[in-house]
VEXDREN-2710 file (C-alpha; in Angstrom, 1 decimal):
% VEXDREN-2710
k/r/px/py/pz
1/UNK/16.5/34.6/22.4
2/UNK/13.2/33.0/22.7
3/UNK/13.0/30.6/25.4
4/UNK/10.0/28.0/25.3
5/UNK/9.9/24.7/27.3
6/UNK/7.1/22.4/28.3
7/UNK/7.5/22.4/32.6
8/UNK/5.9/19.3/33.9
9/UNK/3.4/20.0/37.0
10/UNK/4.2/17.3/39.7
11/UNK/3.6/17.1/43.3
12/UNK/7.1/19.4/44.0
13/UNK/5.7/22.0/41.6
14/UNK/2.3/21.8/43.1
15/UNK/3.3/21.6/46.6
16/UNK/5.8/25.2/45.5
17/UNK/2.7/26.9/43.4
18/UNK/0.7/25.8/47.0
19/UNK/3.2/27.8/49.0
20/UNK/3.4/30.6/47.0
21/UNK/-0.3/31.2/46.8
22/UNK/-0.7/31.1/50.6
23/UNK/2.0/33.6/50.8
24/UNK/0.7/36.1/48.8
25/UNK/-2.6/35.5/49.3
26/UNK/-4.1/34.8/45.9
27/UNK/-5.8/31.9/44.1
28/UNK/-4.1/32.1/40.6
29/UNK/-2.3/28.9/39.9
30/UNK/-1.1/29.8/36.5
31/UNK/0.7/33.1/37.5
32/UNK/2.2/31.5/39.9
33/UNK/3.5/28.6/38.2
34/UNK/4.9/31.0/35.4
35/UNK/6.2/32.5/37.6
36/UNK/8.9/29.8/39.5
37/UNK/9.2/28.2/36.1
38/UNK/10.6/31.9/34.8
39/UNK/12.8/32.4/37.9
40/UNK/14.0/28.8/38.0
41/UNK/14.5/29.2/34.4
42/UNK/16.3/32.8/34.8
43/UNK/14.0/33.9/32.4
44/UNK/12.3/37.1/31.4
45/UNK/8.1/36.7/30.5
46/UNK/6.3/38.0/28.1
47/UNK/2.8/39.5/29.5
48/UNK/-0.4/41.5/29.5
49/UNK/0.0/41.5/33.1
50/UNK/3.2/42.9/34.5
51/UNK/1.7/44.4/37.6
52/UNK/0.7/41.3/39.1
53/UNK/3.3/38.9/37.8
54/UNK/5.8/41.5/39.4
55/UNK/3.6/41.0/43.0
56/UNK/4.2/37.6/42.8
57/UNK/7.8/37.9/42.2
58/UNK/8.1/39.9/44.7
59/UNK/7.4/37.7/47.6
60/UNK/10.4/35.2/46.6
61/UNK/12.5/38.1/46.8
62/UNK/13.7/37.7/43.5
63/UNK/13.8/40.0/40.5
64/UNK/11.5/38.9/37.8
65/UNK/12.1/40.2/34.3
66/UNK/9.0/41.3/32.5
67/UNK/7.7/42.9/29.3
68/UNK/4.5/43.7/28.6
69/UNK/2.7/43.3/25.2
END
């Protein structure tokens, strides 16, 4: 199943993405808000990009599921 959903960026989104970028030590806000929407969601991501999605992941200490196309 395809999951697709439109996730609103407020101030508790921001204020996560903002934690999670200091944490890892990057500047990508779009990663990183695919990220917490696909863990919050339980959902595996489609990406180009497995390598660095899966770094992100990795600092919330949750497995993300990814597949790369």
């Amino acid at each position: 199943m395809l999951f697709r959903s439109i996730e609103s960026f407020d101030e508790n989104t921001g204020r996560a993405v903002g934690r999670l970028l200091r944490d890892t030590g990057t500047s990508d806000v779009v990663d990183v808000h695919v990220v917490l929407t696909a863990l919050r969601h339980r959902a595996a991501v489609l990406t180009s990009d497995p390598d660095n999605l899966q770094r992100l992941a990795a600092t919330t200490k949750v497995r993300l599921q990814l597949h790369q196309v």
